[in-house]
N, C-alpha and C positions, 0 to 999 in steps of 0.2 A: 173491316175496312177494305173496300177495294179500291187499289190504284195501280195508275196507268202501268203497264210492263215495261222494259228497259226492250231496246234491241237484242232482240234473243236473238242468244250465239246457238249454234247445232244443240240439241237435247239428245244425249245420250237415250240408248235402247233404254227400257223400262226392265229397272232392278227389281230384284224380288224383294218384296216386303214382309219385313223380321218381327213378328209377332209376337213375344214371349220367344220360348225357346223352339218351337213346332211347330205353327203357325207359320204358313210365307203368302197368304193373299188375302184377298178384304174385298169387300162387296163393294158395289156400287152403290152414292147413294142420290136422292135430289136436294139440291142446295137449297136452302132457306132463300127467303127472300131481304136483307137489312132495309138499313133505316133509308140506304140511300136509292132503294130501287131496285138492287144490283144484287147477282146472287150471291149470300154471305157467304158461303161456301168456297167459290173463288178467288182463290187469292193471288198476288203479283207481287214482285219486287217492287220496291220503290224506283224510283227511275234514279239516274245519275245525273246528279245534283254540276253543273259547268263551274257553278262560284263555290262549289267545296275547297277546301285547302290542299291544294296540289304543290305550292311553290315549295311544302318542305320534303323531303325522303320518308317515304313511308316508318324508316325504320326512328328519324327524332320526331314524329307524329306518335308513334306507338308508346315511348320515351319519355314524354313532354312530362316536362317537371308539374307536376298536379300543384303545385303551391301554386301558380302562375295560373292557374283558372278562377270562376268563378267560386267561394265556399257560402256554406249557411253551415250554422253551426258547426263551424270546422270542418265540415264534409266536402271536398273536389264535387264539383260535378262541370257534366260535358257541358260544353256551348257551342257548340255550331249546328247543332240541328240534327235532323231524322237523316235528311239527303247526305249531307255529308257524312253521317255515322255509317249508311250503307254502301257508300262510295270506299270509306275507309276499308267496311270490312271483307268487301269484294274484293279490293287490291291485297288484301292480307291472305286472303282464303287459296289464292292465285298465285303469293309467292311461293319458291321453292322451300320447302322448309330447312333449307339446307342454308338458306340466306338471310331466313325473319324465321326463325321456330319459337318466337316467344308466343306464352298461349295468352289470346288474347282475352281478359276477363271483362265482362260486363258486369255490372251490379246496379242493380236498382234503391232508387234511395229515395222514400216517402216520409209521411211525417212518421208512422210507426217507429221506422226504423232508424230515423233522425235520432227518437229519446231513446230507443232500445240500445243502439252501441254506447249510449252514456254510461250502464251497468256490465259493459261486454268489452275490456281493453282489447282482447283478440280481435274481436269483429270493427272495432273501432280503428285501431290500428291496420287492417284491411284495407280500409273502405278509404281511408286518411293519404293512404300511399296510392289508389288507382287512381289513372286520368281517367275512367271510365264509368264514371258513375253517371247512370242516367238519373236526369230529375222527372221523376215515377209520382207525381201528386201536385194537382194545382196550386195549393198553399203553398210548397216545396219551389213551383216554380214562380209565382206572383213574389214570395217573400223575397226572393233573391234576384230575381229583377228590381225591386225596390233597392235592397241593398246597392245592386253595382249599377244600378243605372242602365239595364240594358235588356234586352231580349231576348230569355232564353224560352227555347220550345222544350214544351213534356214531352216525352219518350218515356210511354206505357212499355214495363218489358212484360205485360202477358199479352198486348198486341203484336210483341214481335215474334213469336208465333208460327203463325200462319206466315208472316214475309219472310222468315227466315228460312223456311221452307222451300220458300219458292225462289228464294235468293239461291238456293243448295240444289234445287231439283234444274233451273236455268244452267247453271255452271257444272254440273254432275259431279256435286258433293255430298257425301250421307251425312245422315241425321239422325242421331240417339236423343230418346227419350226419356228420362231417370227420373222415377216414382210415382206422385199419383196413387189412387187405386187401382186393381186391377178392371174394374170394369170402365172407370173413366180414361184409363192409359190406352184398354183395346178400343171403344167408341172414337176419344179422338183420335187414334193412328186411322183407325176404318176411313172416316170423316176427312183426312189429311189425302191419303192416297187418293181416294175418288177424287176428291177436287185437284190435284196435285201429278195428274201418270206419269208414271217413270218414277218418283221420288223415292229412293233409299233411303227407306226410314226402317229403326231399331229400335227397338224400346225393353224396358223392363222396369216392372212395377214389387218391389219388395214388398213384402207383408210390412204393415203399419209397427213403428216400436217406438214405444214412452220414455224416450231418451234424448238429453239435448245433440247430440252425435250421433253418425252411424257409424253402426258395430263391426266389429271386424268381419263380422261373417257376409253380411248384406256388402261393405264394401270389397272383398274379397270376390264375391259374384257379382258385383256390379265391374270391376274391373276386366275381369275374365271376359264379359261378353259384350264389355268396349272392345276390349283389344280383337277380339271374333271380327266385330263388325268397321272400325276401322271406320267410325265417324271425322268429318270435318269438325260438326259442331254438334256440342253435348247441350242439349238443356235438361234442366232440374226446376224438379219441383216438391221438394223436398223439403221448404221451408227454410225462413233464415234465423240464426244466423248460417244451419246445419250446413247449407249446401254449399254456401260461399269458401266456409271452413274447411268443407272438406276440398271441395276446387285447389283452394292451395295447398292442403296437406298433399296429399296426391297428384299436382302438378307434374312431377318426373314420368307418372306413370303415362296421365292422360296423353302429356304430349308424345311419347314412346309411340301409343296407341293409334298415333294417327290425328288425334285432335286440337283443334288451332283457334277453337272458339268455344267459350264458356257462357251459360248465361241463366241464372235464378229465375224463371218466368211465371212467378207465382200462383195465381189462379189462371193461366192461359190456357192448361187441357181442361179445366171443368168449364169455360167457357166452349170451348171447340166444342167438349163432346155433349152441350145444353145442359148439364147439371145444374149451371147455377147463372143467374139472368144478369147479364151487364148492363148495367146504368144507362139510361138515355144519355143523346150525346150533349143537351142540353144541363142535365143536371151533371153533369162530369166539369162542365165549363163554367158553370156558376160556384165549382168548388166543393159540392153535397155527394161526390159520390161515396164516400166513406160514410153516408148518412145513408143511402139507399142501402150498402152493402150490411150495415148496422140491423138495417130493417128486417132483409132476407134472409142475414144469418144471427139471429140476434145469440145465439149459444155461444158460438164461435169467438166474434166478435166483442160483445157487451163491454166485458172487463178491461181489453184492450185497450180498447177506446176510451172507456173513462178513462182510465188511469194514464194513456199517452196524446190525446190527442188539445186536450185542453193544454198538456204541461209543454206540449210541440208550440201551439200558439203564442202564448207567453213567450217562450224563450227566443222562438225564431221570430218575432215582431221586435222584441227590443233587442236582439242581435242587429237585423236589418236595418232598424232606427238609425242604432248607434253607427255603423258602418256607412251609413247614409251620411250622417253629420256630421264622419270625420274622414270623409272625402275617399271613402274605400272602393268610391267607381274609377277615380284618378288615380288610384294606386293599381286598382289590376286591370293590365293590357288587355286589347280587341287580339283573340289569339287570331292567328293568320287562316 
């Protein structure tokens, strides 16, 4: 997605970019061409949003009691939108952390992962307490507009990506990248710098383990070569509920480290680095992209699906319903 850039402040000199561990440059490449004309390659901050929510203090924005949002199936999620999410976390990324050092976590919430915390108190319990759960899937976001009555926008976190990027590379914040393969972790870093110069980005790709956690030993080097690099903002792609879990367990360390933003951006590097084909924007909007991505991966995918996305419909249609018919758009406030 390319959109328009914000008033760029000075761009720092062009950092060197952390490759694995030995690794510090990355080719040039030519940017694809997307759906809008534009080269997909290039990316930009969203701009900053004038009607975002400025009348409170950043720090009871950060705060805000998540009961008092929008829920679907008991899940928080955000409602003001893209502009205001990047508005928010520009001022955060900017404060001294000596004044706002909470880290701030993003978590993405689609139908998957709606029925998956029903068998995971941890992850549900997570997800239950952040104001910051983006709604990550059309259903996800139609179903809970019907419930409250109101308008909220999808915010894909493997689109945010690329913005986040360039949200980090404008402001001269680094950027670590956690997991992935190793050859889709170097592609998209390669991929991110050529379209991105200057951008401080770090990464590291663990060998793959059949385990619902990571081990002490992969987080034991994953930590080591956060705190080396002294990222603003970490993304994972590590799968959930793994990466969320570990985001909190390790909370003390991250933010020691330097890091002020957290965020699970699930398939976003095998998109960056073309492994794996994202959805027309047309079939994303009709609600089918879970049916395209079904197609492409069908290994992957199959069993998931069955098993969660039919029981996601049921449940989050007569939640809606019934929240609908007992005046639950009247009960929860337009947050500010």
């Amino acid at each position: 997605m390319v959109l328009p850039s914000p008033p760029r402040r000075a761009v720092p000199q062009p950092h060197r970019f952390h490759a694995g561990s030995s690794t510090r440059s990355a080719s040039a490449i030519t940017p694809s061409v997307g759906e809008s004309g534009s080269p997909a390659g290039l990316m930009t901050a969203p701009p900053r949003d004038p009607h975002a929510p400025a009348g409170q203090s950043r720090a009871a924005i950060l705060r805000h009691d998540p009961t008092r949002q929008p829920h679907l199936l008991d899940l928080p999620l955000w409602p003001h939108g893209r502009a205001a999410l990047f508005e928010l976390i520009a001022d955060h990324l900017a404060a001294p952390a000596s004044t706002d050092g909470a880290l701030l976590e993003l978590h993405s919430v689609n139908a998957e992962i709606s029925i998956q915390v029903r068998s995971d108190e941890r992850y549900r319990e997570l997800l239950a307490r952040n104001p910051f759960n983006l709604p990550d899937g059309e259903w996800v976001k139609r179903l809970c507009n019907l419930k409250h009555g109101r308008k909220l926008e999808r915010i894909s976190g493997s689109d945010m990506v690329g913005e986040l990027c360039a949200l980090a590379r404008d402001h001269g914040h680094g950027v670590f990248l956690l997991g992935a393969s190793e050859q889709v972790s170097a592609e998209a870093s390669r991929r991110l710098v050529a379209s991105l110069p200057g951008l401080d980005l770090g990464r590291y790709a663990p060998p793959f383990e059949e385990r619902p956690d990571v081990s002490p030993r992969v987080s034991r080097e994953a930590l080591a070569r956060i705190a080396e690099a002294r990222p603003a903002i970490l993304l994972a792609f590590l799968g959930s509920p793994k990466q969320e879990l570990w985001f909190r367990q390790h909370s003390d360390e991250l933010t020691a480290s330097g890091v002020r933003l957290v965020l699970g951006a699930g398939a976003g590097l095998d998109f960056l680095a073309g492994r794996v084909r994202r959805a027309p924007r047309f079939v994303s909007q009709l609600g089918f992209e879970w049916l395209w991505r079904l197609a492409h991966q069908p290994r992957a995918r199959f069993r998931r699906a069955l098993a969660r996305l039919p029981r996601f419909l049921v449940l989050a249609l007569v939640d809606a319903l019934h929240g609908r018919a007992s005046g639950t758009a009247s009960q929860t406030p337009h947050l500010p």
